[in-house]
C-alpha positions in Angstrom: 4.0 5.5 7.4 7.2 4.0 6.7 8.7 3.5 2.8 11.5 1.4 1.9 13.5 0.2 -1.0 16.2 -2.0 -0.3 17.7 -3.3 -3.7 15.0 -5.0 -5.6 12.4 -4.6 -3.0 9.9 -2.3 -2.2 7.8 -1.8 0.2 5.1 0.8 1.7 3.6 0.1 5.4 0.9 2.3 6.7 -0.1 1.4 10.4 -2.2 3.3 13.3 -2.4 2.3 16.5 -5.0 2.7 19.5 -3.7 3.4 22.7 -6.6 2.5 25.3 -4.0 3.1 28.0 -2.4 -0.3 29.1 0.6 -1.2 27.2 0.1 -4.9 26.6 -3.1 -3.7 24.8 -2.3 -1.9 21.7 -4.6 -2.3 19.0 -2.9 -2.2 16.0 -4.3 -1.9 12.3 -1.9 -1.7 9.1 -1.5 -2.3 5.4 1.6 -3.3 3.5 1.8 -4.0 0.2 5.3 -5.1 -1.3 7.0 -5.7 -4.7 10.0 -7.6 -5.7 11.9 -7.1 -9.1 14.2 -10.3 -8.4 12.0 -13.1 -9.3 9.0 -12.8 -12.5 6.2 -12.2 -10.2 3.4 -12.2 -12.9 2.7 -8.3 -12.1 1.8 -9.4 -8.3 1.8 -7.6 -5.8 2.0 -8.6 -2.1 -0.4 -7.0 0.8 -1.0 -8.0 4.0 -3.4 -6.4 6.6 -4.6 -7.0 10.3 -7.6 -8.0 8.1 -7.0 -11.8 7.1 -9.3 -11.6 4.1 -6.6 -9.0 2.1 -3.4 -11.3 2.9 -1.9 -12.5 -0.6 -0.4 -11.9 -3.6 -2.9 -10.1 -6.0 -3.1 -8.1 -9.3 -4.2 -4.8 -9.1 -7.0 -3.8 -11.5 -7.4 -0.2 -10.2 -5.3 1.9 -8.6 -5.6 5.7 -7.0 -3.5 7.5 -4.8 -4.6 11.4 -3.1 -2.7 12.9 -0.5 -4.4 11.4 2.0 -5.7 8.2 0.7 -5.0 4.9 -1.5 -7.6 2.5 -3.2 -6.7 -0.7 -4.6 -8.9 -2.9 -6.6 -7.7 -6.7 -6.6 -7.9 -9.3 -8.9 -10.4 -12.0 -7.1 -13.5 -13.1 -6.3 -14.3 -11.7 -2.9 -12.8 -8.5 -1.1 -11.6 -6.6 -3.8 -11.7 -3.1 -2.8 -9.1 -1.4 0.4 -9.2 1.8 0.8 -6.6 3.4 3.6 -6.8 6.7 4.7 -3.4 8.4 5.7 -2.0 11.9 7.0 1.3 12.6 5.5 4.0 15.3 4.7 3.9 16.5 1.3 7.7 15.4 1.0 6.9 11.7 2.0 4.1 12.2 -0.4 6.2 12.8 -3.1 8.4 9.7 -2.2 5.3 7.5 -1.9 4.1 8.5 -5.2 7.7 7.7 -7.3 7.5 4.2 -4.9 3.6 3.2 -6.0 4.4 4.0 -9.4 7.4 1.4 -9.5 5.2 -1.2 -7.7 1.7 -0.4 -9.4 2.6 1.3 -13.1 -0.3 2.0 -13.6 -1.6 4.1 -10.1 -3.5 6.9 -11.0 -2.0 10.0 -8.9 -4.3 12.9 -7.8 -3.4 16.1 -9.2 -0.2 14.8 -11.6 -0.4 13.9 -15.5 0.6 9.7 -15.4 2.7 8.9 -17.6 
């Protein structure tokens, strides 16, 4: 998992990949899901995925983040729910959560009053 913040951006990628063995075939799954402050972006936020049907900019209706896992409700008609499942340190934890909560104000956060 990597988590960034570079000025006005932010961004959280989460990827796993599959070694079968032969390095030209690396099956490779991610999320990302990014936010920029710069430009009114109408409470958007961007996600893309190795799944096509979860690339876009969306609205987030629900949002939940555990230790070892983050569900998303979107805004649309069809594939609303992700759900990525994540090991972590508890310090990058902590980073992730002060990082969601800029992007998505309204995460709810396992095991910590929201505000």
């Amino acid at each position: 998992m990597s988590i960034s913040v570079a000025g006005d951006y932010y961004q959280v990628m989460i990827e796993e990949k599959e070694d079968t063995g032969n390095e030209d075939d690396l099956d490779t799954r991610y999320f990302m899901i990014q936010r920029q402050f710069e430009m009114p972006d109408g409470g958007k936020i961007y996600i893309e995925t190795h799944d096509y049907d979860y690339i876009g900019n969306f609205r987030v209706s629900r949002a939940e983040l555990t230790p070892n896992r983050i569900f998303l409700r979107l805004q649309r008609n069809k594939s609303q729910d992700i759900e990525v499942t994540f090991k972590i340190s508890k310090r990058k934890y902590h980073e992730l959560i002060r990082v969601l909560r800029i992007m998505i104000p309204d995460i709810q956060v396992a095991g910590t009053a929201n505000p």
